[in-house]
C-alpha positions in Angstrom: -32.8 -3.1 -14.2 -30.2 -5.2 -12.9 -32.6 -6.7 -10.1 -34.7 -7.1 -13.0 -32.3 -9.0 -15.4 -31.0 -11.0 -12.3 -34.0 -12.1 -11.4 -34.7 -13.4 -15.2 -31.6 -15.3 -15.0 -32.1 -16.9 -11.8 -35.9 -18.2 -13.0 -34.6 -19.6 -16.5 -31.9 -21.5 -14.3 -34.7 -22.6 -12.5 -36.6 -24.1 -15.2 -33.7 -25.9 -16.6 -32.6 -27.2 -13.9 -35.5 -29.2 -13.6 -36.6 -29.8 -17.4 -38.5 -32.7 -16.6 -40.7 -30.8 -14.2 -41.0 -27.4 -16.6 -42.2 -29.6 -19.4 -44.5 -31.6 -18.0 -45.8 -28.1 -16.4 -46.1 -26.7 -19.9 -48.0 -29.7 -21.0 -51.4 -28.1 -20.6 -50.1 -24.7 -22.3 -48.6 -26.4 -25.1 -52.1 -28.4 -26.0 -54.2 -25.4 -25.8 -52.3 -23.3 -28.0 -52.4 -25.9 -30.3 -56.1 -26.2 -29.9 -56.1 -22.3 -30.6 -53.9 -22.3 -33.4 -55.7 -25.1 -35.5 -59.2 -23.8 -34.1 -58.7 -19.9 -35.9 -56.9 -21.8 -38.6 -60.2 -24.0 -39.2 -62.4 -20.9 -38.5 -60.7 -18.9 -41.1 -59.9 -21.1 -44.0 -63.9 -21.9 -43.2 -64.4 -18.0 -43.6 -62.3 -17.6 -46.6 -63.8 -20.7 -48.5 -67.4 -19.1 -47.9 -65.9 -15.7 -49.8 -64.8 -18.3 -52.6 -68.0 -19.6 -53.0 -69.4 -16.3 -52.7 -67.0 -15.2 -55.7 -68.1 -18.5 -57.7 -71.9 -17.9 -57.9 -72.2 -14.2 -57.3 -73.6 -11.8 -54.4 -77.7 -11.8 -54.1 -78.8 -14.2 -56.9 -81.4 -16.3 -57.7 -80.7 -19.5 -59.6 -84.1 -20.9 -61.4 -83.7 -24.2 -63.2 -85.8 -25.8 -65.6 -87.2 -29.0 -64.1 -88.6 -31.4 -66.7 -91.5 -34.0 -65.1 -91.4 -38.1 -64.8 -93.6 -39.9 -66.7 -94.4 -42.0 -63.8 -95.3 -38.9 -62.0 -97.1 -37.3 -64.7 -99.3 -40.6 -65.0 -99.6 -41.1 -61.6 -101.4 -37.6 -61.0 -103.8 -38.1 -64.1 -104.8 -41.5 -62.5 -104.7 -39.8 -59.0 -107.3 -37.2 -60.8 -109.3 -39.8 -63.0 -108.3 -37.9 -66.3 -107.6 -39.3 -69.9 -103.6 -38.3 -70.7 -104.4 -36.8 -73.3 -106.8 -34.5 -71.6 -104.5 -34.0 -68.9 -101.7 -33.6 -70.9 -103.9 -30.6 -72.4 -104.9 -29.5 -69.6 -101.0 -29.0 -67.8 -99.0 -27.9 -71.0 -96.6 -25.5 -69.8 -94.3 -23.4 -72.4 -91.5 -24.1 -70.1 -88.6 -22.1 -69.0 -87.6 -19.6 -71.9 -86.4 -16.4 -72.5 -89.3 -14.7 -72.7 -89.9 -15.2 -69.0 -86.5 -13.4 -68.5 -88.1 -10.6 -70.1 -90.9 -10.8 -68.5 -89.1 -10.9 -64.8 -87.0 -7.9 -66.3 -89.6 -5.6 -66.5 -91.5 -6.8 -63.5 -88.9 -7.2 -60.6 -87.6 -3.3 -60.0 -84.7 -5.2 -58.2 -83.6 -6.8 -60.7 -79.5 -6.1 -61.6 -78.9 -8.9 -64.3 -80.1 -11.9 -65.4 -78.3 -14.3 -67.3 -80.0 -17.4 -69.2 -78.5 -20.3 -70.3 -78.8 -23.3 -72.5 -76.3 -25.9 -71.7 -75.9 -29.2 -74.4 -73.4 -31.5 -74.6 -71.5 -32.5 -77.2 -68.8 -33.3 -79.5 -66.6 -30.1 -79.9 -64.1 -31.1 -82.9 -60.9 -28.8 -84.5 -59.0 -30.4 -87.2 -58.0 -33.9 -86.2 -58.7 -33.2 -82.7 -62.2 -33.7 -80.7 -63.6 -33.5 -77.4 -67.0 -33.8 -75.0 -67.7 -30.6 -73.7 -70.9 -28.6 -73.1 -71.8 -26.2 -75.6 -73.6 -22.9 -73.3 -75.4 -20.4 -75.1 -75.4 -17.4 -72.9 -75.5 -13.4 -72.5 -73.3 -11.4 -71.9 -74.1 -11.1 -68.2 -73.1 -14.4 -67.6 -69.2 -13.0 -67.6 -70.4 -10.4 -64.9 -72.8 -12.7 -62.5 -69.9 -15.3 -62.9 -67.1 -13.4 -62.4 -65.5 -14.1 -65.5 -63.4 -12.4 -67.7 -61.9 -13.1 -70.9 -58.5 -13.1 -71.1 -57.3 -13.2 -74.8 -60.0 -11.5 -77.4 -63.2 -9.9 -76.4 -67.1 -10.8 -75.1 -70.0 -10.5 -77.5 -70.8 -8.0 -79.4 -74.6 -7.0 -79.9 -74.5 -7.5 -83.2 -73.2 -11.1 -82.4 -77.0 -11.6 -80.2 -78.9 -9.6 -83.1 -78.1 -11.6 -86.4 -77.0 -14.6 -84.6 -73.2 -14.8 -85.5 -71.7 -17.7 -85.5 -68.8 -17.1 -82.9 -67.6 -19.2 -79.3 -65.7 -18.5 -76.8 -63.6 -21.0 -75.4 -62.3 -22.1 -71.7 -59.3 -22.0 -71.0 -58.9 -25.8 -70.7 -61.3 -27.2 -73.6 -58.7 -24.8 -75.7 -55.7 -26.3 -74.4 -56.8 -29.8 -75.1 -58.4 -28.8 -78.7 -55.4 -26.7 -80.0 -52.3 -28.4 -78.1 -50.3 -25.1 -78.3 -51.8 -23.1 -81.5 -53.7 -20.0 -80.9 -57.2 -20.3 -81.1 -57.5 -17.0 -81.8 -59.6 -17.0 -85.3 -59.7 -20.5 -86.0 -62.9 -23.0 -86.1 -64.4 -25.7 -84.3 -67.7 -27.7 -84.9 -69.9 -28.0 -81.9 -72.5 -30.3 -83.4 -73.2 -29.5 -86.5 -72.3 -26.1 -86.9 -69.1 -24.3 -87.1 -68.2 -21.4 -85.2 -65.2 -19.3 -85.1 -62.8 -18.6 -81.8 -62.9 -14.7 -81.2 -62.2 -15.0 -77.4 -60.3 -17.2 -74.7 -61.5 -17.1 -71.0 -59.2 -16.3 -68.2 -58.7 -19.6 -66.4 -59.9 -20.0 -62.5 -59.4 -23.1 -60.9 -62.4 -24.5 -58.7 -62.2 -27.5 -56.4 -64.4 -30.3 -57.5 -66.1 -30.2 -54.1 -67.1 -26.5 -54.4 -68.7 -27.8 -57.6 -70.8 -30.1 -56.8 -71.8 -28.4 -53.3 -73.0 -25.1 -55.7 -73.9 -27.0 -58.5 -71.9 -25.1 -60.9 -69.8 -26.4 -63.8 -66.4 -26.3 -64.7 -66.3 -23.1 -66.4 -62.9 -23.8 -67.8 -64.3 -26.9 -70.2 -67.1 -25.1 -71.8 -68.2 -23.6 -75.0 -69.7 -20.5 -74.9 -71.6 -18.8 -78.0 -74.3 -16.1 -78.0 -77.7 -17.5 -76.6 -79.7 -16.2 -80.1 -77.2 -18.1 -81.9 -77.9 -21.3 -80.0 -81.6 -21.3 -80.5 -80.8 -20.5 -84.5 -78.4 -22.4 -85.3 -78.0 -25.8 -82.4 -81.5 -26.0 -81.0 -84.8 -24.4 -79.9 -86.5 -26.5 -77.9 -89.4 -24.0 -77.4 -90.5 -25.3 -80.8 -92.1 -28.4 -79.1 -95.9 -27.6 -78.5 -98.8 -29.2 -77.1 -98.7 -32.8 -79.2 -95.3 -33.0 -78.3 -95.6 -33.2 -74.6 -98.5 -35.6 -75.6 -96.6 -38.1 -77.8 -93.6 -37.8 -75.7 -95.8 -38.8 -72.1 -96.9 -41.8 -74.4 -93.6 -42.8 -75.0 -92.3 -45.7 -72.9 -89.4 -43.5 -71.6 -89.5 -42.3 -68.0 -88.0 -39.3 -68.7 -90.2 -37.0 -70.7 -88.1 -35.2 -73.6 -87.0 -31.4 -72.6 -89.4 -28.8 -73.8 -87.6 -26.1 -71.5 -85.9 -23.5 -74.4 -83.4 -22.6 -71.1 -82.0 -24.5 -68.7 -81.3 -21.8 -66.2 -81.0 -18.3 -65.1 -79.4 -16.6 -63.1 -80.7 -13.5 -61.7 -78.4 -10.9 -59.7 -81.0 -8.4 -57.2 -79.6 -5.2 -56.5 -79.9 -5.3 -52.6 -79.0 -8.9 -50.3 -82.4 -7.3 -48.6 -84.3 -8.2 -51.5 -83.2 -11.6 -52.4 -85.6 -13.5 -50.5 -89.0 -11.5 -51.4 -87.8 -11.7 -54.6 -87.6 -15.3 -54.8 -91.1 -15.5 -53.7 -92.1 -13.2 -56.3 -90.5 -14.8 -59.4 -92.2 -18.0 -58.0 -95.5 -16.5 -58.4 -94.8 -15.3 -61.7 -93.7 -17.9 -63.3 -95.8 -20.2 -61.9 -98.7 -17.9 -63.5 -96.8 -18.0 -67.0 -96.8 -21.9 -66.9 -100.8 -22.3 -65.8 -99.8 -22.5 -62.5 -97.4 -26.2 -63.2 -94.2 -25.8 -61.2 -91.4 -27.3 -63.7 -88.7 -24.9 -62.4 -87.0 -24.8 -58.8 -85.8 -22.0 -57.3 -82.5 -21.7 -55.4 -81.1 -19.2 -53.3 -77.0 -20.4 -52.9 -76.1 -17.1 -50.7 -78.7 -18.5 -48.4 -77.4 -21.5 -48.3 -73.8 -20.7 -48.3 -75.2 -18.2 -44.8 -76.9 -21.4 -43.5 -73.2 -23.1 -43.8 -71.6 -20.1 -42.6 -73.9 -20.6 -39.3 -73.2 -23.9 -38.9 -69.2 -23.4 -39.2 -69.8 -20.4 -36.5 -71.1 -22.8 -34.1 -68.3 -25.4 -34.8 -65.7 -22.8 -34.4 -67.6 -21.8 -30.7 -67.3 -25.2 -29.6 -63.8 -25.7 -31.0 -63.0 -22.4 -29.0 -64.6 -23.9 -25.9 -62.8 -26.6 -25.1 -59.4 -24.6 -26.5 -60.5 -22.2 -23.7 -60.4 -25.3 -20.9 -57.6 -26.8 -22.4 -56.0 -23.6 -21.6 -57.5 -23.3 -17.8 -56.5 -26.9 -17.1 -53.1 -25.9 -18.1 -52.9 -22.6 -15.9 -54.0 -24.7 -13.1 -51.3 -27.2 -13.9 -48.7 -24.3 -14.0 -50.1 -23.2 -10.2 -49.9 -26.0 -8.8 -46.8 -26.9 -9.9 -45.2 -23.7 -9.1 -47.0 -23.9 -5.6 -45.1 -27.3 -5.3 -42.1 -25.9 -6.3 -42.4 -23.1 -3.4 -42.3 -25.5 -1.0 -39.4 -27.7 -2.6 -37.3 -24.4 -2.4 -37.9 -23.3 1.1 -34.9 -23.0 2.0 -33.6 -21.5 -1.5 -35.7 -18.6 -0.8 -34.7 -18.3 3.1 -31.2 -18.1 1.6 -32.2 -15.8 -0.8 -34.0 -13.3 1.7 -31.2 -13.2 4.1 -28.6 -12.3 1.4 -31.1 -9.0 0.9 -33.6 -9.8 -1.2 -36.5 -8.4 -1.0 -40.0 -9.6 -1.5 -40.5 -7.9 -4.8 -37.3 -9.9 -6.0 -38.9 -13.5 -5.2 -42.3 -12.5 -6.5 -40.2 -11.1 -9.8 -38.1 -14.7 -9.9 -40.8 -16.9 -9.0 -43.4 -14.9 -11.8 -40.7 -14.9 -14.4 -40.1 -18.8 -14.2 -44.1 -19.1 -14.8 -44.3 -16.7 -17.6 -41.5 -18.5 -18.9 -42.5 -21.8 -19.1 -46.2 -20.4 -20.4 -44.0 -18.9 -23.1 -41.9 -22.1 -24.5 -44.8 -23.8 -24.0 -46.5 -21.5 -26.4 -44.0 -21.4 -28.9 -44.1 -25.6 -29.0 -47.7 -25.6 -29.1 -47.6 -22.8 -32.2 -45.4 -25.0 -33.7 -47.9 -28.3 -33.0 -51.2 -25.8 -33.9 -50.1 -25.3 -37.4 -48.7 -28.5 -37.9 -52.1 -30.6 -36.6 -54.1 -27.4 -39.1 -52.0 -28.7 -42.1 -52.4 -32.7 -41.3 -56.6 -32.0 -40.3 -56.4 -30.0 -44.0 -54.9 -33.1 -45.8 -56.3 -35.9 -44.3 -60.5 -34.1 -43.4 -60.4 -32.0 -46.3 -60.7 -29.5 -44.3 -59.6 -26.2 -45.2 -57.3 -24.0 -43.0 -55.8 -20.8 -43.2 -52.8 -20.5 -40.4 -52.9 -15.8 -39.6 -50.3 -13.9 -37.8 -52.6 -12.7 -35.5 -53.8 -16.2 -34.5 -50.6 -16.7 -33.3 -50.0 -13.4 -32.1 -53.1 -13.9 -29.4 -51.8 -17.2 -28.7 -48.6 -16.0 -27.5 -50.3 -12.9 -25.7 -53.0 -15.7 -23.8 -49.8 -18.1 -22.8 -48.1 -15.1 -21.2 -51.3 -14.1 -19.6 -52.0 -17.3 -18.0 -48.2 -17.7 -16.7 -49.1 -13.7 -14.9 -52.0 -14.8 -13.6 -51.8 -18.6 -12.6 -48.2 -17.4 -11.4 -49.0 -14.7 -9.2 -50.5 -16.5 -6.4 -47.4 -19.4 -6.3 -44.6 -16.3 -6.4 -47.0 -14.5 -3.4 -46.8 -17.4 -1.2 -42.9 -17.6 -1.9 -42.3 -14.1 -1.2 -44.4 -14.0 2.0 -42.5 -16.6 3.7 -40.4 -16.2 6.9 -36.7 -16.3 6.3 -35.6 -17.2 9.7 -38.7 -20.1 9.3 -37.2 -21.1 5.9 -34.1 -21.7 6.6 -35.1 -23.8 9.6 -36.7 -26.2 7.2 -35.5 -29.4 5.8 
């Protein structure tokens, strides 16, 4: 042990003696653990925002969204086709996306888990002297459980609420701050519209990044208004009262946009199984398109999909990102040989000296591997220390998100010490092997 410990001493003397030298060697080392340190920090705050997003929209489901037509492009296929409007008009009505072809998907689709409609309107929400735009949902109680959300003060629906149409809300977290400005809502009344409704439930807040919003296409769910879905149609609007001279009249209208006939504006449907998602997104394609006489005024969108497509892409960017960390960390082993190699033959005559005091070759290769591991080592710990700083300036500046691990820096440490073994082994060889009578000869 004491060979050991002298040994250690004798290479860390070595590697101050010539700072200059040991830091320029630990360069290379000092870069690539940098570039492996901010790499797994991109790769998994990449990984964790995925789970986020996962969390926001809900494993396996199927968003379907009403689509309302142009008038340009509604007049340009009846031209296209050589039909009067009106006839055309006819001949396309659609009863748009309602409620009933929830129903109908629920007894259909076996895979089905949930589905939760929506009717989204904005509008001026008011309480006593204070008002403010927000969107007024009309929903089901599975919109809590697809979304994730749950109420934090008061309770959900109660069937009874969905059967005669009660007029109750509950409120997010943030509309009820602004509306109330420290009173409870609990109880109280606010107008959305023209119709009072009274508070019986405060969602938990959950704070979403505006990006994730618009890349999901979700809202804010902390700025809504949410009231049972029946008492939306009763009591704000049904928009499934519109029939066929209403889609006429409205494509004769000089407005592009043709008015919304859709009773919901979305749905989102959970399916038991990720297997399943995809054939049955083909399936409620079919059917619906059968329901509205084959005119597609809905898309279909499949985030998890989207969010795996992403997932893909970030794979591939953390490969690359791992490649060149895994040259910057070759170029600096080579640096550390051949450094070490010149250093052999600057300290010849050191290790002649050395020998003929009674070293043995074991000592030199211990001295000689130590000073390698060494200077992989502090070069390590600097580039740690540069890793998670670049990770925090690439998350401020890119808005990119990063998410520094222990073991990230664990295997950095463990692959600088394994590149001052290896790239050191064959430098403290060559300086063991040499002749002492030869060594000392030298100048």
């Amino acid at each position: 042990m004491e060979s050991v410990l002298l040994n250690f001493r004798l290479a860390i003397e070595g590697i101050f003696q010539n700072k200059l030298r040991s830091f320029l060697t630990a360069l290379g080392i000092i870069f690539g653990v940098a570039a492996v340190i901010a790499m797994l920090g991109i790769g998994s705050g990449a990984k964790q925002s995925i789970l986020e997003q996962l969390s926001l929209i809900g494993a396996n489901s199927i968003v379907v969204k009403a689509k309302v037509p142009t008038q340009q492009s509604m007049g340009d296929e009846s031209e296209s086709d050589g039909v009067d409007l009106d006839q055309d008009a006819l001949k396309g009505y659609t009863p748009g996306l309602s409620l009933d072809d929830m129903n109908a998907l629920r007894l259909i689709m076996p895979t089905t888990d949930k589905i939760s409609p929506e009717i989204v309107e904005e509008m001026i929400v008011i309480h006593d002297q204070s008002s403010q735009r927000a969107r007024c949902v009309g929903i089901t109680n599975d919109f809590f459980a697809i979304n994730n959300l749950d109420v934090e003060v008061g309770q959900q629906f109660h069937e009874k609420h969905f059967e005669i149409g009660s007029n109750v809300c509950i409120l997010g977290h943030a509309l009820a701050t602004k509306l109330f400005k420290g009173e409870n809502p609990m109880g109280q009344q606010v107008k959305c519209g023209n119709t009072w409704f009274k508070v019986i439930g405060l969602l938990k807040p959950r704070r979403i990044q505006k990006s994730k919003i618009e890349e999901l296409s979700i809202r804010d769910y902390n700025d809504d208004v949410y009231i049972p879905i029946q008492s939306f149609l009763l009591r704000v609007n049904n928009r499934k009262r519109i029939d066929e001279s209403d889609v006429i009249r409205g494509r004769q209208q000089g407005n592009d946009q043709l008015e919304n006939y859709h009773q919901i504006d979305r749905a989102v449907i959970r399916i038991t199984e990720p297997g399943y998602v995809e054939p049955s997104a083909e399936l409620i394609s079919r059917v619906l398109r059968r329901r509205h006489n084959d005119k597609i005024d809905f898309e279909i969108e499949v985030p998890e999909l989207l969010i795996k497509q992403q997932q893909q892409t970030q794979e591939t960017l953390n490969f690359v990102l791992a490649v060149i960390a895994g040259i910057s960390l070759l170029v600096g082993g080579i640096g550390i040989m051949n450094i070490m190699l010149a250093s052999v033959l600057e300290r010849i005559k050191e290790i002649g000296i050395r020998r003929s005091l009674g070293a043995r070759q074991r000592d030199v290769v211990l001295q000689f591997l130590f000073e390698a591991v060494a200077i992989s080592l502090i070069g390590g710990l600097l580039g740690v220390i540069l890793g998670i700083v670049s990770a925090r300036v690439i998350a401020s500046s890119a808005d990119i998100p990063t998410h520094i691990t222990w073991w990230s820096v664990a295997i950095s440490f463990v692959v600088a010490a394994g590149i001052g073994l290896i790239f050191g082994l064959l430098p403290a060889k060559r300086a063991s092997e040499l002749d002492p009578i030869t060594a000392l000869r030298s100048d």
